[in-house]
C-alpha positions as CSV (number, residue, x, y, z in Angstrom):
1,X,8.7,-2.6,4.5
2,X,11.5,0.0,3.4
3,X,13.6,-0.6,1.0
4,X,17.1,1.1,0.0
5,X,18.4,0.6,-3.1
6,X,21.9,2.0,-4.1
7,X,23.7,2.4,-7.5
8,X,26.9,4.2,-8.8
9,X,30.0,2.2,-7.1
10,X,33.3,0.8,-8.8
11,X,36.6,0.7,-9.9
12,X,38.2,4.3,-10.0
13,X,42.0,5.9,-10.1
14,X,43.2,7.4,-7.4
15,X,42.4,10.7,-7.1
16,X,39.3,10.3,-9.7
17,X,35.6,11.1,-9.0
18,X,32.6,8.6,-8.2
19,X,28.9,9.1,-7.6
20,X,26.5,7.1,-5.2
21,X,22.8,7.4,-5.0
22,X,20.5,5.8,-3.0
23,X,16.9,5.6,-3.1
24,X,14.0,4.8,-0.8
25,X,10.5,3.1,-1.6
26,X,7.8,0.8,0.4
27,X,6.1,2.5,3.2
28,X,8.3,5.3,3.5
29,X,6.5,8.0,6.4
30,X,8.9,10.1,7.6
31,X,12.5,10.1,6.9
32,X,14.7,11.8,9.7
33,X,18.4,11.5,8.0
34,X,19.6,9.7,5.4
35,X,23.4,8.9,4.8
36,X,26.5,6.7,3.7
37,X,28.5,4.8,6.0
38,X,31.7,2.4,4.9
39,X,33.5,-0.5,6.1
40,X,36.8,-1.7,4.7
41,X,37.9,-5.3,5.0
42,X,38.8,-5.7,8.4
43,X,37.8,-2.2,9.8
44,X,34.2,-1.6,11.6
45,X,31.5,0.1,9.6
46,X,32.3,3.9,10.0
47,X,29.8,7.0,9.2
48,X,30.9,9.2,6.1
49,X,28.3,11.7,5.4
50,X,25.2,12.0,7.3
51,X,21.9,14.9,6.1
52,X,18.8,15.7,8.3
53,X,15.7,16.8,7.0
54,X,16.4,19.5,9.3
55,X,19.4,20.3,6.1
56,X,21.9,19.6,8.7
57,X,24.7,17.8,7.1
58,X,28.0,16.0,9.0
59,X,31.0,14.5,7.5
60,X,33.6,11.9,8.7
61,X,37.1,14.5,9.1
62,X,38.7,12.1,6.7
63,X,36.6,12.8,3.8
64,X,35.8,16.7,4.4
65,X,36.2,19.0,1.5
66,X,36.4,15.7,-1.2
67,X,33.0,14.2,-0.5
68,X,29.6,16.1,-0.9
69,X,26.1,14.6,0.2
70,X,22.9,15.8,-0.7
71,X,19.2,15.2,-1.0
72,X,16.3,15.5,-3.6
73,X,13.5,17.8,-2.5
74,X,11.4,14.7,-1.7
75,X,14.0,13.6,0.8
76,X,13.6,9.8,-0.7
77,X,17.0,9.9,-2.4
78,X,20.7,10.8,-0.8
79,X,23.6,11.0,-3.4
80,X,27.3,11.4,-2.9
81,X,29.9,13.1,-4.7
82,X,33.1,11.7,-3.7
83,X,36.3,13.4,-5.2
84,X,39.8,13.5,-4.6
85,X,39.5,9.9,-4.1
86,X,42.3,7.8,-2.4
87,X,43.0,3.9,-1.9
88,X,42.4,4.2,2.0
89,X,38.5,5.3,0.5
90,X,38.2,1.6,-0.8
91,X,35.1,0.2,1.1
92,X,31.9,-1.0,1.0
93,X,29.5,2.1,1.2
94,X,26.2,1.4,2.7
95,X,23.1,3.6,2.6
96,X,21.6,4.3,5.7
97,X,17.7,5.9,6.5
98,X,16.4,6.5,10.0
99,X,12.4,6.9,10.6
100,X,11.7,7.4,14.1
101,X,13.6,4.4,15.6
102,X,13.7,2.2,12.9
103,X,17.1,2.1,10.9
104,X,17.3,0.8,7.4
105,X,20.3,0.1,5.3
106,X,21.2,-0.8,1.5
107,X,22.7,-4.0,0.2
108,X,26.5,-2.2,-0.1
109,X,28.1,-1.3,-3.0
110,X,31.5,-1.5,-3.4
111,X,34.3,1.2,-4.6
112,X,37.7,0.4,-4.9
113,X,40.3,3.0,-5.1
114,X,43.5,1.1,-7.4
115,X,45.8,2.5,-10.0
C-alpha cells in the first residue's frame, strides 16, 4: 500500500505565503506525476499544480505566477509554494500520486484564506 502524507496547511492573511508538502512511503515503484488538487465547500475537486517525472509541470490559470510546485530528486515528495494568496484559495488541498493506473491521494489539509 501507498501512502500520502501531507503537512503545512492553515490559517493565513490574504495575500500571505503558505507551504504544502507531501510525502510518499509503502510500496512506492514508480511514480509518474505527483500533484495538489483543491475543493472548496460546495465546488468539485479541481487540479492546481500537477509535475511529471518527465519535469513537466502544469498549473490551474487561476493560480499561475503565485503558486510554485516542485519535487525532491527522489520524486517521493511534491511541495507547494503558494503566494499572493487570496480568500477564493480557501480549500481543502489534496495530494495526488499516479503509478501506472493506480491513483493515490492524501487525507486533505486545509488552508483558509481570512483577514
Amino acid at each position: 500500500q501507498v501512502q500520502l502524507v501531507e503537512s503545512g496547511g492553515g490559517l493565513v492573511q490574504p495575500g500571505g505565503s503558505l507551504r504544502l508538502s507531501c510525502a510518499a512511503s509503502g510500496r512506492i515503484f514508480s511514480i509518474t506525476a505527483m500533484g495538489w488538487y483543491r475543493q472548496a465547500p460546495g465546488k468539485q475537486r479541481e487540479l492546481v499544480a500537477i509535475s511529471t517525472s518527465g519535469g513537466t509541470t502544469n498549473y490551474a490559470d487561476s493560480v499561475k505566477g503565485r503558486f510554485t510546485i516542485s519535487r525532491d530528486n527522489a520524486k517521493t515528495t511534491v511541495s507547494l509554494e503558494m503566494n499572493s494568496l487570496k480568500p477564493e484559495d480557501t480549500a481543502v488541498y489534496y495530494c495526488h500520486a499516479t503509478m501506472g493506473l493506480i491513483s493515490y491521494w492524501g487525507q486533505g489539509t486545509q488552508i483558509t484564506v481570512s483577514s
